[in-house]
Every structure is written in structure tokens, then in C-alpha cells.
RODO-2510 file (C-alpha; in nm, 4 decimals, decimal comma):
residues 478
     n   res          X          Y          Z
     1     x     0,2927    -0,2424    -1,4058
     2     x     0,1567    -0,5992    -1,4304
     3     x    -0,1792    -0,6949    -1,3255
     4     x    -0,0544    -0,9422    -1,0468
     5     x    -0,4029    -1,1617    -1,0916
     6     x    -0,2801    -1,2233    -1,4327
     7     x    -0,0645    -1,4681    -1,2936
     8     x    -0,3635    -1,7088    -1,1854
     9     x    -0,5728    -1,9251    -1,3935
    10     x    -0,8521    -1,7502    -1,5620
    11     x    -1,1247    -1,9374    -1,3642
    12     x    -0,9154    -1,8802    -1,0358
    13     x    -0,9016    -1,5528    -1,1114
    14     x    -1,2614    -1,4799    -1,1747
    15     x    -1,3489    -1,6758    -0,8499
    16     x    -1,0903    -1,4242    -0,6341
    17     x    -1,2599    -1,1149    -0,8383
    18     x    -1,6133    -1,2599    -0,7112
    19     x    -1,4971    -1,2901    -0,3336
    20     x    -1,3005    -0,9373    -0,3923
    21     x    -1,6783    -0,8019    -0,4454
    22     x    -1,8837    -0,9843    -0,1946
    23     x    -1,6019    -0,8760     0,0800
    24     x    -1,6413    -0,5246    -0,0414
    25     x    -2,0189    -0,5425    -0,0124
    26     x    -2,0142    -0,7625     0,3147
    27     x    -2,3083    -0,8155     0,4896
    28     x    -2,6055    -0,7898     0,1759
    29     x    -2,6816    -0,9166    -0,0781
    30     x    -2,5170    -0,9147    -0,4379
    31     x    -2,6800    -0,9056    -0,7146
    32     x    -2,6303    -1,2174    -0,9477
    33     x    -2,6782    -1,0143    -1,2613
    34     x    -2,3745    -0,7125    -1,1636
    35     x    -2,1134    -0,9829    -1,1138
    36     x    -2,2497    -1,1798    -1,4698
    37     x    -2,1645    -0,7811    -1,5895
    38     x    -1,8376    -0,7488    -1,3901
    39     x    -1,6542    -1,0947    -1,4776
    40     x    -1,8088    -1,0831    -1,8006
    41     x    -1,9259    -1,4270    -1,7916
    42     x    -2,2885    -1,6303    -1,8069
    43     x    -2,5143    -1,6879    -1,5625
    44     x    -2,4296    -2,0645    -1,5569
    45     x    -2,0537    -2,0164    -1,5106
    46     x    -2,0904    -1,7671    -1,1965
    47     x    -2,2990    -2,0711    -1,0313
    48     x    -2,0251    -2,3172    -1,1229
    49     x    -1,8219    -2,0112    -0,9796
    50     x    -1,9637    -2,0121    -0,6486
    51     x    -1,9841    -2,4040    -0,6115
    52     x    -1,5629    -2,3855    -0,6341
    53     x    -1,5770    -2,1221    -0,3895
    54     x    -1,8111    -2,3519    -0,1297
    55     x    -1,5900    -2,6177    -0,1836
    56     x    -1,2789    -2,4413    -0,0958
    57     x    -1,4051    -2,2161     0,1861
    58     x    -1,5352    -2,5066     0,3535
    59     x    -1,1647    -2,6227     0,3456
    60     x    -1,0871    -2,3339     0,5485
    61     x    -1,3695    -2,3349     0,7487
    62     x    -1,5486    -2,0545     0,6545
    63     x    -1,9429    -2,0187     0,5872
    64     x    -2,0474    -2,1044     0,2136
    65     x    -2,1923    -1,8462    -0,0131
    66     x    -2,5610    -1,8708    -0,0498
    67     x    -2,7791    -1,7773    -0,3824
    68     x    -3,0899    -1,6400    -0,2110
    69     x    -3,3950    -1,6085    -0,4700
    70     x    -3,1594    -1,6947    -0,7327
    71     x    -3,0884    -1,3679    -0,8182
    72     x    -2,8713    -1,2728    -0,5253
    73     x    -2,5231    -1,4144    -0,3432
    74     x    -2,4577    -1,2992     0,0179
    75     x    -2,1810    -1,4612     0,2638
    76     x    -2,1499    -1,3723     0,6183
    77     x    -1,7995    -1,3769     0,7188
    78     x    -1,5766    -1,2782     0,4220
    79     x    -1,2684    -1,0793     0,4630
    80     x    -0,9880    -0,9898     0,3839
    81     x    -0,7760    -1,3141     0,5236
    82     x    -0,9798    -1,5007     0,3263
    83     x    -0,9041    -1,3141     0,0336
    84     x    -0,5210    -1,3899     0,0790
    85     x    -0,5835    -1,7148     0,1847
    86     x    -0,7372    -1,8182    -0,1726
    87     x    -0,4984    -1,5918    -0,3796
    88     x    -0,1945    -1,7457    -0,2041
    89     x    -0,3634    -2,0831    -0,2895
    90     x    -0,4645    -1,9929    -0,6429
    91     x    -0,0854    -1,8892    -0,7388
    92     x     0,0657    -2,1798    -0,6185
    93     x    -0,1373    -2,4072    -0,8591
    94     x    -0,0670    -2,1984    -1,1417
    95     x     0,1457    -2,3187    -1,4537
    96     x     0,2047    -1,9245    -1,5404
    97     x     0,3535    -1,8697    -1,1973
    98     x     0,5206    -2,2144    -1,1527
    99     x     0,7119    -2,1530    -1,4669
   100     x     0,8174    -1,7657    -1,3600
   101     x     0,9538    -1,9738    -1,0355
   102     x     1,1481    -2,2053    -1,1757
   103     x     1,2945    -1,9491    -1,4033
   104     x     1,4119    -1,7857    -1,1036
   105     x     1,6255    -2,0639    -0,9814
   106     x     1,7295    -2,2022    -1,2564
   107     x     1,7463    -2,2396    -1,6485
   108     x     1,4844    -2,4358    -1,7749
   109     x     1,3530    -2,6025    -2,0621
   110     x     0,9857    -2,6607    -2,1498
   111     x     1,0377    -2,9976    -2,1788
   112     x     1,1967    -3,0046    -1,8168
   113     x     0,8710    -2,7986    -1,7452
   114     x     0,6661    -2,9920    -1,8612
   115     x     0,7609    -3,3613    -1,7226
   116     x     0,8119    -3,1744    -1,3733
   117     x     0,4621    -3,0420    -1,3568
   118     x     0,3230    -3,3431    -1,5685
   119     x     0,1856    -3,1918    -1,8396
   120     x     0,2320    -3,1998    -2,1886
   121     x     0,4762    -3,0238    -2,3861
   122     x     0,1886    -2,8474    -2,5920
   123     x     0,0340    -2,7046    -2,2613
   124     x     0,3864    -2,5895    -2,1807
   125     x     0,4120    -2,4352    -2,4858
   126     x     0,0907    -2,2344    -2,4485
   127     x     0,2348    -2,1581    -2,0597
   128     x     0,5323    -1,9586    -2,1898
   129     x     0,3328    -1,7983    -2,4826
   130     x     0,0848    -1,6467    -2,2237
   131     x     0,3850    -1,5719    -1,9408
   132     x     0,5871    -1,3873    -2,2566
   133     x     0,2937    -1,1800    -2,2931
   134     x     0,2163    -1,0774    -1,9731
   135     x     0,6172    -0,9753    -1,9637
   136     x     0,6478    -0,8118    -2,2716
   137     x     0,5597    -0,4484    -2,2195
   138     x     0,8688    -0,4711    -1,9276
   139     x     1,0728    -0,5797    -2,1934
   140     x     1,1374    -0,8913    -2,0420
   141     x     1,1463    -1,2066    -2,2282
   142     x     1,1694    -1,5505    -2,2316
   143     x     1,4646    -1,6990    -2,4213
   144     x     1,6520    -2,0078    -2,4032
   145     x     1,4930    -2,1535    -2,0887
   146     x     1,6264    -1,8470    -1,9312
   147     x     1,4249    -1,5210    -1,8441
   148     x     1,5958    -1,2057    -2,0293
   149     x     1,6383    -0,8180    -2,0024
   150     x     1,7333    -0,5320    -1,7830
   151     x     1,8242    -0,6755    -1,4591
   152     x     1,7203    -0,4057    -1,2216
   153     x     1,3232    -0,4659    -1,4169
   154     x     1,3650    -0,8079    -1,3957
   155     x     1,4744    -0,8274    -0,9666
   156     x     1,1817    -0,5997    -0,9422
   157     x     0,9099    -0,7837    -1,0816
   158     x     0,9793    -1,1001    -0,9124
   159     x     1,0016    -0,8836    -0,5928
   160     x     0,6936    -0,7610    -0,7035
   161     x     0,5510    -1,0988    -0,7312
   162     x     0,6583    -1,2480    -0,4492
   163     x     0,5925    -0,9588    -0,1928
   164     x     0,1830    -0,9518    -0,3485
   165     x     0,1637    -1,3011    -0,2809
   166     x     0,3645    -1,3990    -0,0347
   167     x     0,4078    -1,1487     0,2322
   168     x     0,3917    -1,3115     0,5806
   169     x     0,4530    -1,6572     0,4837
   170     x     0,7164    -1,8758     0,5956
   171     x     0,9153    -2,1264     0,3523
   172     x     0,9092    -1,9014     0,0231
   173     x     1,2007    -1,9821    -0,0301
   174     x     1,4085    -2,2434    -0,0368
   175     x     1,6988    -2,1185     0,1804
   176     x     1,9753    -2,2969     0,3866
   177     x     2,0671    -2,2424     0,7324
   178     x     2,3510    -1,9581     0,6536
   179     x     2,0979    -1,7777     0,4338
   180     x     1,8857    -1,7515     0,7198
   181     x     2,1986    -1,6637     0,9425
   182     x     2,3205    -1,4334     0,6390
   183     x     1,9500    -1,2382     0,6948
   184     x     1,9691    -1,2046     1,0234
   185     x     2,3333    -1,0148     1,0401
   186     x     2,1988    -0,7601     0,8292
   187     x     1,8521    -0,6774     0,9905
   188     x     2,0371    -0,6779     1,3675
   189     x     2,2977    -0,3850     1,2003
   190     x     1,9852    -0,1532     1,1238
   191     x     1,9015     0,1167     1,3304
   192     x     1,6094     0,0823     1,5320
   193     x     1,3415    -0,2023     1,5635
   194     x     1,2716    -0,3233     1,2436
   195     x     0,8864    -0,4561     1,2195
   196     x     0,7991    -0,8059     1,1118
   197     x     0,6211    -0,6806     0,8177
   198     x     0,9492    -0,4814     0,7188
   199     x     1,1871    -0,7380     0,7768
   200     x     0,9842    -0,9127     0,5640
   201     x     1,0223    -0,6958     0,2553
   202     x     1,3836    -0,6932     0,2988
   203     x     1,4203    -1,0686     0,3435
   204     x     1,2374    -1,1207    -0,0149
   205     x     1,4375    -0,8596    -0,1842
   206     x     1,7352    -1,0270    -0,0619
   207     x     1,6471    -1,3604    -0,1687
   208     x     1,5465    -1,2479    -0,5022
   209     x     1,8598    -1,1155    -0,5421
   210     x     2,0493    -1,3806    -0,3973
   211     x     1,8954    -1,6254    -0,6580
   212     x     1,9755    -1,3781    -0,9450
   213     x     2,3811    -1,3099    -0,8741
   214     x     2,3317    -1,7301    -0,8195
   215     x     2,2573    -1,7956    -1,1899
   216     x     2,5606    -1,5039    -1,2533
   217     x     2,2815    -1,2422    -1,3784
   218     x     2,4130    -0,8771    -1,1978
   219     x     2,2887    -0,5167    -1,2041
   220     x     2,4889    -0,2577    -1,4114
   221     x     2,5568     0,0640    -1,2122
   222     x     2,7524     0,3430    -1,4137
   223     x     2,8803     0,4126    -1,0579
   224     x     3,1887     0,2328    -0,9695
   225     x     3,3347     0,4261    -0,6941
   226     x     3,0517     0,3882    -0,4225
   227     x     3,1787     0,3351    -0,0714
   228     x     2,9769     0,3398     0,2275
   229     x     3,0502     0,3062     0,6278
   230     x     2,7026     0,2075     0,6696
   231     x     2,6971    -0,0910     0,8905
   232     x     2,4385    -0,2931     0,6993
   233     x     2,5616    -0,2348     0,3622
   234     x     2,9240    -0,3515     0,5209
   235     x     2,7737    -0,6866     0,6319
   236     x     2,5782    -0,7246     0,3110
   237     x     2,8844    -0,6853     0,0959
   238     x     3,0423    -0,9692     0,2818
   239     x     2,7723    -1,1838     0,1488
   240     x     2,7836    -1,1163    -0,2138
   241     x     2,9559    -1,4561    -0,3432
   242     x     3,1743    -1,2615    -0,5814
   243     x     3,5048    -1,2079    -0,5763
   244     x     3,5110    -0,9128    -0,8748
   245     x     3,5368    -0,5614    -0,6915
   246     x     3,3014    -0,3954    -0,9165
   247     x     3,0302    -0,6195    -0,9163
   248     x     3,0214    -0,6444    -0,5411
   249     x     3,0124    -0,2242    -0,5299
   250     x     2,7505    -0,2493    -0,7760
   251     x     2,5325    -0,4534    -0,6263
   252     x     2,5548    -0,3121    -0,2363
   253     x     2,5047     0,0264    -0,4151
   254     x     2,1819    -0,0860    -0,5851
   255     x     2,0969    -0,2607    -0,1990
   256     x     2,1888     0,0296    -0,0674
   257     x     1,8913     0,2412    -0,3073
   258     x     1,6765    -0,0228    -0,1449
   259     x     1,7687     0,0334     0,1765
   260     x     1,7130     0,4201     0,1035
   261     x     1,3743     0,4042    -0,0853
   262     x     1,2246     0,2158     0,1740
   263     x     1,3255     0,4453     0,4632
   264     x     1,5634     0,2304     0,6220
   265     x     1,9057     0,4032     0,5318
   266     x     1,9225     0,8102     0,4894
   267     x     1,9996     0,9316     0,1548
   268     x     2,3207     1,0076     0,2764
   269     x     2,4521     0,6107     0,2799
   270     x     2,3376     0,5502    -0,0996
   271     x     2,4203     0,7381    -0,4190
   272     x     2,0366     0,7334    -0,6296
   273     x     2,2537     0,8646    -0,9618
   274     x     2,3124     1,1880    -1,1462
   275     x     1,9699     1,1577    -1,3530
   276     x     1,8131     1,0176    -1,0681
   277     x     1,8858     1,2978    -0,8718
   278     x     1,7791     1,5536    -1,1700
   279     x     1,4332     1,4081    -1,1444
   280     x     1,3609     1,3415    -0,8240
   281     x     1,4718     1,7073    -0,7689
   282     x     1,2692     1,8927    -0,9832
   283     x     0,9686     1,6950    -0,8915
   284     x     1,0526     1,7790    -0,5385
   285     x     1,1338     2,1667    -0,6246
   286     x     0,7362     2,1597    -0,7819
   287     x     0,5681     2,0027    -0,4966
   288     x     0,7777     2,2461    -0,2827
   289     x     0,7110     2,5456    -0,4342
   290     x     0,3299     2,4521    -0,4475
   291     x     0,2601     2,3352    -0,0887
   292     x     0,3736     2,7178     0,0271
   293     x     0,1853     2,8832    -0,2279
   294     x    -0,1084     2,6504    -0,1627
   295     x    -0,0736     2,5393     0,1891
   296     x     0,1815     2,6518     0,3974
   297     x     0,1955     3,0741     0,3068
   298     x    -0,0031     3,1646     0,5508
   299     x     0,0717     2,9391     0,8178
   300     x     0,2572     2,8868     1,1601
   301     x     0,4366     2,5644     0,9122
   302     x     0,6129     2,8297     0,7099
   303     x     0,7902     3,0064     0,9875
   304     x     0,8777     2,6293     1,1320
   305     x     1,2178     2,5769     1,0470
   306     x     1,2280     2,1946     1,0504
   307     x     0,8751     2,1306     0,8596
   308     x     0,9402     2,2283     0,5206
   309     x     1,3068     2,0137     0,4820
   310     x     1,1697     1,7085     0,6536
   311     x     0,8747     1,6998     0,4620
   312     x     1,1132     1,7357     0,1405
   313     x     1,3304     1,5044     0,2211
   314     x     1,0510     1,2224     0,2619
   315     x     0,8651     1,3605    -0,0392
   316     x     1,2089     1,2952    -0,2262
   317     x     1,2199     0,9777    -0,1026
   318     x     0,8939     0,8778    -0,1954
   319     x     0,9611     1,0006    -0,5490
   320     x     1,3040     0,7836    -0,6253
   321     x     1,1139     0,4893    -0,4546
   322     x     0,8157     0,5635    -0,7126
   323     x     1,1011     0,6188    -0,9867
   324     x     1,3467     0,3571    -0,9391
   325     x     1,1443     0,0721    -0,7005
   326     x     0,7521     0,0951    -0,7853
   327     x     0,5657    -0,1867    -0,7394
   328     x     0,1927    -0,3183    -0,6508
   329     x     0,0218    -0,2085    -0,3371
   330     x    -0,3001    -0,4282    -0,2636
   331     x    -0,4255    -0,1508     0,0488
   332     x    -0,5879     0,2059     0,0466
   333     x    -0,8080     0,1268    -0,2501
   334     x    -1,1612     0,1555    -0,1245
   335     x    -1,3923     0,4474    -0,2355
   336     x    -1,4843     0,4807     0,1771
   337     x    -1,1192     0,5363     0,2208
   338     x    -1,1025     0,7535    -0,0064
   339     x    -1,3849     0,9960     0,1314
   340     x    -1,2251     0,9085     0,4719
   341     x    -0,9585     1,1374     0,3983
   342     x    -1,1305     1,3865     0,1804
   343     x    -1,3551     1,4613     0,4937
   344     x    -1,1164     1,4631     0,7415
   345     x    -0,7939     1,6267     0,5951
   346     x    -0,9894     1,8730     0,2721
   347     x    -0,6727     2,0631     0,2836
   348     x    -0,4081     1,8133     0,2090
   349     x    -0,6811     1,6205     0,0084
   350     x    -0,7005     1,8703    -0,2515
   351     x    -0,3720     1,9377    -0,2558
   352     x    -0,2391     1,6484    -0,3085
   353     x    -0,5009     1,5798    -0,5757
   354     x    -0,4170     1,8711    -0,8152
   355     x    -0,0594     1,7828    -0,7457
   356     x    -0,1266     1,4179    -0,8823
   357     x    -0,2932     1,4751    -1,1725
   358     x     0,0173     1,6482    -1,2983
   359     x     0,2653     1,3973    -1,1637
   360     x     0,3721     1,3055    -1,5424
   361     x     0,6345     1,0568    -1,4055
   362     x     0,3615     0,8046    -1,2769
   363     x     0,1568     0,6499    -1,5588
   364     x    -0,1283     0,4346    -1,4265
   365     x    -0,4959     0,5428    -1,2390
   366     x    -0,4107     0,2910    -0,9340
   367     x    -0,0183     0,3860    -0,9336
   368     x    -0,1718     0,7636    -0,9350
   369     x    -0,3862     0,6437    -0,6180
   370     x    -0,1109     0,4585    -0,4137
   371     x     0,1254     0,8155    -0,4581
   372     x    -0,1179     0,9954    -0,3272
   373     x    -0,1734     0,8255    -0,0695
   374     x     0,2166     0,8313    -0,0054
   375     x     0,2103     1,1985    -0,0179
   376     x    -0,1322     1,2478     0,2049
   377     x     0,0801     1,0435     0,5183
   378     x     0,3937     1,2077     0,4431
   379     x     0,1936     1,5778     0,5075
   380     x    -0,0636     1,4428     0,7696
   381     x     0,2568     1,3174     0,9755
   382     x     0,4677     1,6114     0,9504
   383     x     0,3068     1,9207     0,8506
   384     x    -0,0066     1,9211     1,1865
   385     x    -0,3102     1,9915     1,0612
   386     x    -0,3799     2,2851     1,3442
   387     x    -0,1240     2,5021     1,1103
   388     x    -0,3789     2,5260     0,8275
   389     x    -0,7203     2,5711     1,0045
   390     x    -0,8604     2,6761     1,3134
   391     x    -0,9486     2,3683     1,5882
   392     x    -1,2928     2,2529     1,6518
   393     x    -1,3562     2,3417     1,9694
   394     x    -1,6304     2,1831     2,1821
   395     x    -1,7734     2,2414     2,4663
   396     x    -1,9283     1,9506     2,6811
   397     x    -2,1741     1,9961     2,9367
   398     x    -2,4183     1,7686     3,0853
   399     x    -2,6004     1,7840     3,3463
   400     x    -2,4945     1,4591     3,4947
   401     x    -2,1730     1,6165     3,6487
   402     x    -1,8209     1,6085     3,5813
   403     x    -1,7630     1,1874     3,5859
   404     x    -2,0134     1,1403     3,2964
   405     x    -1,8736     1,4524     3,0835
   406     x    -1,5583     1,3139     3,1459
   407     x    -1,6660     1,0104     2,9890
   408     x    -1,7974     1,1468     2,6717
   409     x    -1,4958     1,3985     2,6517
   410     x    -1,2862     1,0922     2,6780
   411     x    -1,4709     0,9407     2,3821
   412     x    -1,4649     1,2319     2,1647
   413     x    -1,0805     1,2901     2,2210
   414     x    -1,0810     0,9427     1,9433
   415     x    -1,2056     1,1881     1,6817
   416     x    -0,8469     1,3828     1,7394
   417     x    -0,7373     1,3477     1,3941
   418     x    -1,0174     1,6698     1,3424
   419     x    -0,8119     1,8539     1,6079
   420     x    -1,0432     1,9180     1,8726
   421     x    -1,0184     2,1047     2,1598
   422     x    -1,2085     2,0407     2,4484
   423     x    -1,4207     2,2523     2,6863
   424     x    -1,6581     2,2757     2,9633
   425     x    -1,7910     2,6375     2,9292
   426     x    -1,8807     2,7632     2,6128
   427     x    -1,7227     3,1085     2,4353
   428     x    -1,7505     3,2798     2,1302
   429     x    -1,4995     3,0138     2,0021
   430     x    -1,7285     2,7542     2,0357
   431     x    -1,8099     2,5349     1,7372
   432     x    -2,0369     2,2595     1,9020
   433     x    -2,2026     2,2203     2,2089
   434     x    -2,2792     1,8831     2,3297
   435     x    -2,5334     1,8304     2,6404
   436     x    -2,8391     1,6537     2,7531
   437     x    -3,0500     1,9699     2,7275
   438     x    -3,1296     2,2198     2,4978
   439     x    -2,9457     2,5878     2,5538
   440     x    -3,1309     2,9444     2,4811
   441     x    -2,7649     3,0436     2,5825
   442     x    -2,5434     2,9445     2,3167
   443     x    -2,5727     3,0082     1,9252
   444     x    -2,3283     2,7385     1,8043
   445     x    -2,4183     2,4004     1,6422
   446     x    -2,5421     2,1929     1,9383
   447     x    -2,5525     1,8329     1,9425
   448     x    -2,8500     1,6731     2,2234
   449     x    -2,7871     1,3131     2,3726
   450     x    -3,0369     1,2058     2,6613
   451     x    -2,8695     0,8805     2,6720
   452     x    -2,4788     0,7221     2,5966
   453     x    -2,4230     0,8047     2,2647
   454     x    -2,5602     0,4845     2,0283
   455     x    -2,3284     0,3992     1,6679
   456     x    -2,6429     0,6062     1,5249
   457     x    -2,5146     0,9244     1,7360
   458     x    -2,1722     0,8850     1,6738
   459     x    -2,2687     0,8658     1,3330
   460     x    -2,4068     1,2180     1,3304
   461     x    -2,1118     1,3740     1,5527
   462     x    -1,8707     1,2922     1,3035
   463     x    -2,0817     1,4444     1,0315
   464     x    -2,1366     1,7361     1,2039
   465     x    -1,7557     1,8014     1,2831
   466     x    -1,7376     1,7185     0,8714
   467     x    -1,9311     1,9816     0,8352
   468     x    -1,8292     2,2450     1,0450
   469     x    -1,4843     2,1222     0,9017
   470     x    -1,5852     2,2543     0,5189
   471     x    -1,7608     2,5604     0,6989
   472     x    -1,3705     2,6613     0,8038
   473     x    -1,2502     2,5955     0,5335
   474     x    -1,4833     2,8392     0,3299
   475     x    -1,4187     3,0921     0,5166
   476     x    -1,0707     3,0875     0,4932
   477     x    -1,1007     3,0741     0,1344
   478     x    -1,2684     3,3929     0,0841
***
């Protein structure tokens, strides 16, 4: 998979790296000397660095970074809009991704290249040698203005590309009035309400597409007999500006996998292939076989009749998606995240992990990371978490009467993904009791707050409910 920042200029890059970590660290201060380490550049250029960023945040009316002592940066309001708002900026300026553009809509030389983006033919030259490198392990090349090699890789990446950049921006394209029209007819024929963000995805995949069959560049399906009554494919097919039969089933059948990988079609209204179907299966037949061994054995899941096949058929899913449509993911990345769900969910955590770390079929550390947390929302949603461990139960009691307990009980009810049950009398079930007093009476954990909980107290709940958390889950263990 491509590293999608490649695409920018090297200093653009390095200045989107440097907000990447100040965002990440928000709210101190930075040491001068780890991002000299990190971008692997001087003192002197990180300064020059900084001034580029000042200049350009001030265009979008954002707080400048400040050097404090000169051995420190810190910025105030950095986030994650900003961080799009610069890399959307940065790509647009750059020869490497101007040229992979107009590639896409037509065959172009570099002297074509180079009078339209007014630079010389030398620079040009050096363009394409960089872009051909960055596309080479794809097997995708550059050759006679035109950009060449498997067309299914090729759709892909500039999918890819286009979704990292451009998701939620209007104009990407330019598109005429029956394109939009065109789009339109084929979202309104999906079941259900399609989100913006969703529609989205679609809309670019079309248009990539689109653009490709334009310049007479089509996929090559060894199926040739694919028919579907699905309503959406049946609208897209009337799209497809061919007239050949088996191009147009080709290409609604590779739509269709679309479609399918991204949940919006059941499997049943695609055909994913013979070898597709091999390996997606006996991936799926190993992560079955292991989640009731590991997980579901000796649970109420197991005897569930519907748990086990719908959490197969999304786990298939997920796997032709990762097989067939993988691409780059810019969210769940963060270290915090990560021991978000490693506190919170230690059961499908761990599974999932040892699972991962045998996954063969995926290649790459931050690929590994994405899949897992495909799999993690696939069991969280379907499989509840009550069928693998006993509830925390709490009891709440203070002595300001029922209104004010109510009040706190309505609070801690937010902390539901720890499946809590609530009380007002304690029992030998009790995990935690929560009060404004001290109690001889009960032998549980007990949590005291005199006053409304502050963030500080909160804080210390949900490491207590961590905690009692593991404490389950070691005695289940042995």
C-alpha cells in the first residue's frame, strides 16, 4: 500500500508530519529536539518549518505555533480539521499528484505537462521519475503519457487517492449535470438511508470508474455470465457507455463486489469469484473455529442461533473487502485508542490480537491495525459482551435521597459499554459501592464522593471498573 503523504512535496510533507505531532500532543509543549529526530532534519529547517506553518494557519485563522525557550513548540487549537485542511491544500499544489490527475482524464505528454503547469520539461521529467517510483511495487507504470497495468490495481489506487484526500469535498470532479443525475438514480435504488459520508465513497468510486471506461481502459472478469435483479446494479448498467455485452456484465459485476465489500449489497447480489471464495472461506472457517474455542464455548453466544452466522457473514465480508478492495484508513490509529479498547473489551482484544498476528493475507503493521479494528466492531456489535463475563454491578446509595442517586446512576449508565447493572441495595453480587459515606456493611470495592463527581473522580471510576474488569476476567481464566 502507498504511503498517501508521498504524494506531497517533501517540505509539505514534513510540515503536515510536524502538525500530525503537535495535534497528537495538544495542549504542551514539544520538544524542538524530538521533531529535529522525527523528520530527520536540522534545527534551522524545523524553524523555517514552523514559519510556513504560521503563515498558512493564519490563512485559516487559526493561532500560530509558538517556540517557547527555543527549545519547545506548543499551539493551542490544533486538530484534526486543520490537519485536513493543510493536506487537502498541500496535494493540490503538488506536481506528483497533478500529474497522477491528469493521467486520469486523459493521455498526456510531459511536454503537455509541463507547459500546463509552467514548468520546465526537466522538472517534468524528474515528476514522472519520482510518480513511477512511488507506483512501481503496484506494478503500475507510466508509459506513453498513459498510466499502465492491471485495471482493477489501477481504479483502486486512484480511489485510494482521492477518498484520503478528498472525502467531503465538493467539485472533485469535473462532472456534468447527467453525471450528477446518473449518481443520484443509483444511491435513491439502495436500501435504506445511505449516509453522506457513504454516498460519498460511492460517488468517487463511480467517478473513478467513469473516467477509466472514458479513456476505453475496462476490468477483466473471468465471469461472463453474471446477472443480477438487484435494483442498483440494474440502473448502474444503464449507465455504462458501452454497447459490448460483456464488458457492461463485467464491469456491474466488479460494481457489484463494491457494492458488497462495503456492506451495501448482500453477498447474494454479487459473485466475489471461485478463488475469491476459497480464501475468504478458509480465513473465515479459522476465525470461526477459534472464536468458539476461545470465546464463545462456554457462553450463552454459542447456544444463540443467529450470533455465530451473522458474525461470519460480516467477518467474510470484511475479509474479501481486505482481499479484493483494501485501501488507506487515516482513523483508529492512536496508542489511547488502542488501550481504549484493550481496557474495555480484554476479551475480544486479545482475541482478535492473536488472530491478527496470523492473518498471513494482510502484509503491513498499519493494514494489520485497521483489520483489527474491523474485526473488534464486527464482535463488539454482534456477539454482547454480557455473554463472555459477568456484569459489573453497582450499587448506588447516597444519602441525599433518591433524586441525587438518580442523578449519578444516570451518569454512570454512559459507562454502559462495561455492562453495568445498576442497584440501590447492595448483595453478595456487588462489585462497587458508590456513596457519600463510608460502609462497615459492605466488603466490595467502594468508591466515596462528598461532592458531584469532578473529571478527577470520573477519572478514578473508570479505572476502578478497569480493574475490577481484569479481576473477572482472572477468575474465569483459572
Amino acid at each position: 500500500m502507498i504511503n498517501m503523504h508521498d504524494f506531497l512535496e517533501t517540505n509539505d510533507r514534513n510540515k503536515l508530519y510536524l502538525i500530525h505531532f503537535l495535534e497528537a500532543d495538544m495542549n504542551h509543549y514539544f520538544p524542538i529536539d524530538s521533531l529535529m529526530k522525527n523528520l530527520g532534519i536540522s534545527r534551522f529547517k524545523v524553524e523555517n518549518l514552523i514559519e510556513e506553518l504560521n503563515v498558512e494557519l493564519a490563512e485559516l485563522k487559526l493561532n500560530k505555533l509558538e517556540i517557547i525557550n527555543i527549545h519547545f513548540v506548543t499551539a493551542t487549537n490544533i486538530n484534526e480539521e486543520t490537519i485536513i485542511r493543510l493536506r487537502r491544500s498541500y496535494v493540490r499544489k503538488s506536481y506528483y499528484f497533478c500529474l497522477f490527475e491528469e493521467l486520469l482524464y486523459r493521455k498526456t505528454s510531459l511536454a503537455e505537462f509541463a507547459e500546463k503547469f509552467f514548468i520546465s520539461e526537466s522538472k517534468a521529467y524528474d515528476v514522472k521519475k519520482k510518480l513511477s517510483s512511488m507506483l512501481k511495487p503496484l506494478s503500475i507504470s507510466i508509459k506513453n503519457g498513459q498510466i499502465q497495468g492491471d485495471e482493477e490495481k489501477i481504479r483502486l489506487l486512484y480511489f485510494d487517492v482521492y477518498y484520503f484526500f478528498f472525502n467531503g469535498c465538493k467539485d472533485i470532479f469535473k462532472v456534468r449535470i447527467d453525471e450528477i443525475k446518473e449518481h443520484e438514480e443509483i444511491i435513491s435504488n439502495l436500501k435504506g438511508s445511505i449516509p453522506l459520508s457513504q454516498e460519498e465513497k460511492i460517488y468517487i468510486f463511480m467517478r473513478i470508474i467513469n473516467k477509466r471506461i472514458k479513456n476505453e481502459n475496462y476490468v477483466e472478469i473471468s465471469s461472463t455470465d453474471f446477472n443480477s435483479e438487484n435494483d442498483t446494479l440494474q440502473a448502474y448498467q444503464k449507465y455504462i457507455p458501452m454497447k459490448d455485452k460483456d464488458i457492461k456484465i463485467q464491469e456491474t459485476l466488479y460494481f457489484s463486489r463494491f457494492l458488497y465489500a462495503e456492506n451495501f449489497i448482500p453477498i447474494e447480489d454479487t459473485d466475489i469469484g471461485k478463488a475469491n471464495i476459497r480464501l475468504v472461506n478458509k480465513i473465515g472457517t479459522d476465525f470461526s473455529e477459534k472464536i468458539v474455542r476461545e470465546l464463545l464455548q462456554e457462553s450463552n453466544a454459542i447456544n444463540d442461533s443467529e450470533i455465530l452466522p451473522q458474525l461470519m457473514a460480516n467477518i467474510n465480508r470484511i475479509n474479501f473487502r481486505w482481499i479484493y478492495f483494501q485501501y488507506s484508513t487515516n482513523t483508529f490509529i492512536t496508542d489511547n485508542q488502542w488501550k481504549y479498547f484493550e481496557e474495555v473489551y480484554p476479551e475480544y482484544f486479545e482475541f482478535v490480537i492473536s488472530f491478527i498476528e496470523k492473518a498471513a493475507f494482510i502484509k503491513s503493521e498499519s493494514a494489520k491495525k485497521t483489520l483489527f479494528y474491523d474485526y473488534l466492531f464486527a464482535i463488539i456489535t454482534i456477539v454482547p459482551i454480557s455473554y463472555l463475563s459477568r456484569s459489573i454491578n453497582i450499587c448506588i446509595d447516597f444519602s441525599r435521597g433518591k433524586t441525587y442517586t438518580d442523578y449519578i446512576s444516570n451518569n454512570i449508565l454512559q459507562f454502559q459499554s462495561m455492562d453495568i447493572n445498576i442497584s440501590t441495595k447492595p448483595d453478595d453480587k456487588t462489585d462497587l459501592y458508590i456513596s457519600d459515606y463510608n460502609s462497615e456493611f459492605v466488603s466490595c470495592n467502594q468508591i466515596i464522593w462528598k461532592e458531584p463527581p469532578t473529571n478527577k473522580d470520573w477519572k478514578n471510576f473508570g479505572n476502578t471498573l478497569v480493574f475490577i474488569r481484569r479481576e473477572k476476567q482472572r477468575e474465569k481464566a483459572k
